[in-house]
C-alpha positions in Angstrom: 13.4 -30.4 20.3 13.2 -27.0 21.8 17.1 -27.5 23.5 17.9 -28.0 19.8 16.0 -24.6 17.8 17.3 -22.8 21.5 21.2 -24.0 21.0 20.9 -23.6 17.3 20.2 -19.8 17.3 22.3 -19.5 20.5 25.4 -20.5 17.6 24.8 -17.8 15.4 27.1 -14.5 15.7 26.0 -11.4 17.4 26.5 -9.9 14.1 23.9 -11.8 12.7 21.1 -10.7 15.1 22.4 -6.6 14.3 21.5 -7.5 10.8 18.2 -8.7 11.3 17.8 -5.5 13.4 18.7 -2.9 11.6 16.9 -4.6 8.1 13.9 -4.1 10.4 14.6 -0.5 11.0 15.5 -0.2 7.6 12.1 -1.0 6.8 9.9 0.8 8.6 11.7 4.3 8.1 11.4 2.5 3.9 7.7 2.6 4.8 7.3 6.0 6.7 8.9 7.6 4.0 6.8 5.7 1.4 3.9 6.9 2.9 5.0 10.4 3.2 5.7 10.6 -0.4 2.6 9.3 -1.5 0.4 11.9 0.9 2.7 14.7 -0.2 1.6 13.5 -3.8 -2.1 13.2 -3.2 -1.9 16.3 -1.4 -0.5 18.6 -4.2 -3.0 16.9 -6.8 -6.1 18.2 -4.6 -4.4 21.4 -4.5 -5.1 21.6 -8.5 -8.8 21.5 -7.8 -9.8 24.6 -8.9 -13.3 25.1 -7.9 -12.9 27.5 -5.3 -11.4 30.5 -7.6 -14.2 29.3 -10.4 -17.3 31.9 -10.8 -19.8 28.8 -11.0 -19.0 28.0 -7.1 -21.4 28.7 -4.6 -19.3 27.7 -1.5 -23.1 26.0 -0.8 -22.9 22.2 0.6 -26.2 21.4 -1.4 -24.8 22.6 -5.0 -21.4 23.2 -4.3 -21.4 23.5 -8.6 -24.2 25.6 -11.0 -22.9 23.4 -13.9 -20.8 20.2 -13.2 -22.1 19.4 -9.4 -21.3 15.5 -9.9 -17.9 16.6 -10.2 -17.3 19.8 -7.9 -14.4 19.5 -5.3 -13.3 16.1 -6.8 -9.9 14.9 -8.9 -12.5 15.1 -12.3 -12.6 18.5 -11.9 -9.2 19.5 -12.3 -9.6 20.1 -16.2 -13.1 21.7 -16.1 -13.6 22.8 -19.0 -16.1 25.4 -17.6 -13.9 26.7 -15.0 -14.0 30.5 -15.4 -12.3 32.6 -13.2 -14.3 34.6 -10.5 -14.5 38.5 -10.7 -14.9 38.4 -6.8 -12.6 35.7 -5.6 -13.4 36.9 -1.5 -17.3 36.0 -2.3 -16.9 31.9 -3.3 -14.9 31.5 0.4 -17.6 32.8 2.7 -21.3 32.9 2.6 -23.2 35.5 1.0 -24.1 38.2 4.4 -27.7 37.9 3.1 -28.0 34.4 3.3 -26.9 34.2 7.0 -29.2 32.5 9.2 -31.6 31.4 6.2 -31.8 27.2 5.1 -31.5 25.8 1.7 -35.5 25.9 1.4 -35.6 29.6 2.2 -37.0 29.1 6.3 -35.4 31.4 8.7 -32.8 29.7 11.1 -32.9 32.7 13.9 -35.2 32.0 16.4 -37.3 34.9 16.9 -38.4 36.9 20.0 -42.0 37.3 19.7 -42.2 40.9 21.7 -40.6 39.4 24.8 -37.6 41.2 25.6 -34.8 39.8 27.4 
């Protein structure tokens, strides 16, 4: 039985096997390219997210939003209809300087040196 699947694809032309080989490369560049288009898409749809430029965002993991936080940073927020552009577009990417080394319930990070010098 196996002389007779072994002989049988032994018959076929060299031409034949080329085909299958190249419809298999055909395919996976069909799929790379595939994939590439549809993370190029997603991509430039999460670039229309405009929460970072809006003055409600307070660049703050826990509310991230002072009106819509369900929605901050996701794809329902692309046509806010609160979004308002901020008068100080440098303050909504970095933390405020006097809220450096303080946690969202007010407690000081910094460890403090209690008269010990070092």
């Amino acid at each position: 039985m196996l002389l007779l699947v072994v002989s049988t694809f032994q018959s076929f032309p060299h031409f034949v096997y080329a085909g299958f080989a190249w419809s298999l490369v055909g395919l996976t560049v069909w799929n790379i390219l595939a994939a590439i288009k549809k993370v190029t898409k997603q991509a430039s749809r999460m670039h229309q997210i405009p929460c970072a430029t809006c003055q409600f965002f307070t660049s703050s993991y826990d509310l991230k939003c002072t009106v819509h936080p369900q929605i901050a940073m996701t794809e329902e927020a692309i046509d806010c209809s609160d979004y308002t552009l901020s008068k100080y577009p440098d303050f909504n990417s970095q933390h405020s300087p006097s809220l450096k080394g303080v946690s969202s319930n007010g407690t000081s990070l910094v460890s403090r040196s209690h008269g010990c010098s070092q």
